[in-house]
C-alpha positions as CSV (number, residue, x, y, z in Angstrom):
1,X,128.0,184.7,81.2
2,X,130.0,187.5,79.6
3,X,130.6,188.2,75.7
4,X,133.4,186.0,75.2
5,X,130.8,182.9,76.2
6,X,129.8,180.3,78.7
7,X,131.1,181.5,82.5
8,X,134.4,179.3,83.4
9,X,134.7,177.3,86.6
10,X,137.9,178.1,88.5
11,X,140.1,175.3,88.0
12,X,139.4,173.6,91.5
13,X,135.5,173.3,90.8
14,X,136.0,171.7,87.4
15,X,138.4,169.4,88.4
16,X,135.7,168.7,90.9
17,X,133.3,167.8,88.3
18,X,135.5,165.5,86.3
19,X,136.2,163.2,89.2
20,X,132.3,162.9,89.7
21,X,131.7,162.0,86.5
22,X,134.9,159.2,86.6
23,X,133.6,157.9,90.0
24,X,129.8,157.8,87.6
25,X,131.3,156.0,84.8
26,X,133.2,153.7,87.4
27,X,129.7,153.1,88.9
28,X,127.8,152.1,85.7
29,X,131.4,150.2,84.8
30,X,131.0,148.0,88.0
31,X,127.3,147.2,87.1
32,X,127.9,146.3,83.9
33,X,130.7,143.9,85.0
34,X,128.8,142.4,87.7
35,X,125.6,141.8,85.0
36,X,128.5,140.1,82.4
37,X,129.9,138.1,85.7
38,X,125.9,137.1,87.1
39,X,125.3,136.0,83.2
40,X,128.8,133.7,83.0
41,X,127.1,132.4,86.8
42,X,123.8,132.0,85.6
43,X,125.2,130.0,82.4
44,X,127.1,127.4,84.6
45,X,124.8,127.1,87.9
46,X,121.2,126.7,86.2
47,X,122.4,123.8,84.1
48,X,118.2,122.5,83.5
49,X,116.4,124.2,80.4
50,X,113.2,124.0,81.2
51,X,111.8,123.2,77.8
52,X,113.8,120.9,75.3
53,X,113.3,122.7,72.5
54,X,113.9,126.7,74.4
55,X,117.1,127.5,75.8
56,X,115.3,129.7,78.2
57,X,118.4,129.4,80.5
58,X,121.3,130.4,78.0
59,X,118.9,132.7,76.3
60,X,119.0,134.3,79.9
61,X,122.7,134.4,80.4
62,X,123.0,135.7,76.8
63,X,120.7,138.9,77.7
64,X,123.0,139.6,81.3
65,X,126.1,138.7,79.5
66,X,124.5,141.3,76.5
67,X,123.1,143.7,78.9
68,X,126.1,144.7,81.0
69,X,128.5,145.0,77.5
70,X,125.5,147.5,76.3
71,X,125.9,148.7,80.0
72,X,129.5,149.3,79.6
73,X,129.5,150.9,76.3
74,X,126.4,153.5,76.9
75,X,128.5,154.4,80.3
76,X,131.5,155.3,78.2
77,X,129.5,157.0,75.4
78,X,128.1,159.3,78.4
79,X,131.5,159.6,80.1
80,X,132.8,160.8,76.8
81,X,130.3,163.4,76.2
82,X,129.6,164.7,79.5
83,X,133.7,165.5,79.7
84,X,133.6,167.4,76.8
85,X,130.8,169.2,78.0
86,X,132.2,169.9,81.5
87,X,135.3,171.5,79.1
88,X,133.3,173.2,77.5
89,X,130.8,174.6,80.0
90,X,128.0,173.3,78.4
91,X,127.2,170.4,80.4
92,X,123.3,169.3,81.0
93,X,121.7,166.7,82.9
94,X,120.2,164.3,80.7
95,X,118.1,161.3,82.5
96,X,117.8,159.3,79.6
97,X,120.7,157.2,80.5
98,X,119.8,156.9,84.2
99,X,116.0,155.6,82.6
100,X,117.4,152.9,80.2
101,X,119.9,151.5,82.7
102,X,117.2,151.2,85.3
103,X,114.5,150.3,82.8
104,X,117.3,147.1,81.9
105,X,117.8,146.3,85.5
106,X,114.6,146.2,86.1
107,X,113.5,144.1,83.2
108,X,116.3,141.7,84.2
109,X,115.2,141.4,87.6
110,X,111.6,140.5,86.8
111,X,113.0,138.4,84.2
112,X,115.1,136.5,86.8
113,X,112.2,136.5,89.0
114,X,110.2,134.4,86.7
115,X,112.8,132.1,85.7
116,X,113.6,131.2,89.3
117,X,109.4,130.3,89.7
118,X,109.8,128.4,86.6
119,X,113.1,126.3,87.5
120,X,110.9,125.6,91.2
121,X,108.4,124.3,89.5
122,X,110.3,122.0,87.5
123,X,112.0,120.6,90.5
């Protein structure tokens, strides 16, 4: 780093950099559209609520229909600022977004898991 600021990237390495962090936002993007598309399944295949009075079924298609939209939007958020911080030379990793999405997955997954035991049982 000189006086005039943060050390520039020749032109070739930050262009680099941009198109990683496109082809990351395009990753999260996909999951998020698969989690919308696995909520919309979810709501038509498991037609049988397993109690009368919980709709434990849409309830679960509202949180994957909920989850990849939240998915979506914290992806652009950190596309947004991690450009402006590639422009600017300032860019840090941050895991925070990489935790939450997994965290969501995750809890989806065991969520799913569950449900499926559940629907067995009522079968």
């Amino acid at each position: 780093m000189d006086e005039t600021g943060p050390a520039r990237a020749d032109p070739d390495s930050r262009a680099r950099t941009h198109l990683a962090n496109e082809r990351t936002f395009l990753a999260w993007l996909r999951t998020g559209l698969n989690l919308i598309a696995l909520g919309l399944v979810a709501a038509q295949l498991l037609e049988q609520e397993l109690f009368s009075d919980i709709p434990i079924v849409t309830l679960f298609a509202a949180l994957l229909v909920g989850s990849g939209v939240a998915m979506v939007g914290a992806a652009g958020v950190h596309f947004d600022h991690s450009r402006a911080a590639i422009e600017t030379g300032t860019y840090r990793s941050n895991a925070r977004v990489i935790v939450v999405g997994a965290a969501l997955v995750i809890g989806i997954g065991l969520t799913a898991l569950a449900l499926v035991f559940l629907l067995r049982q009522g079968r």
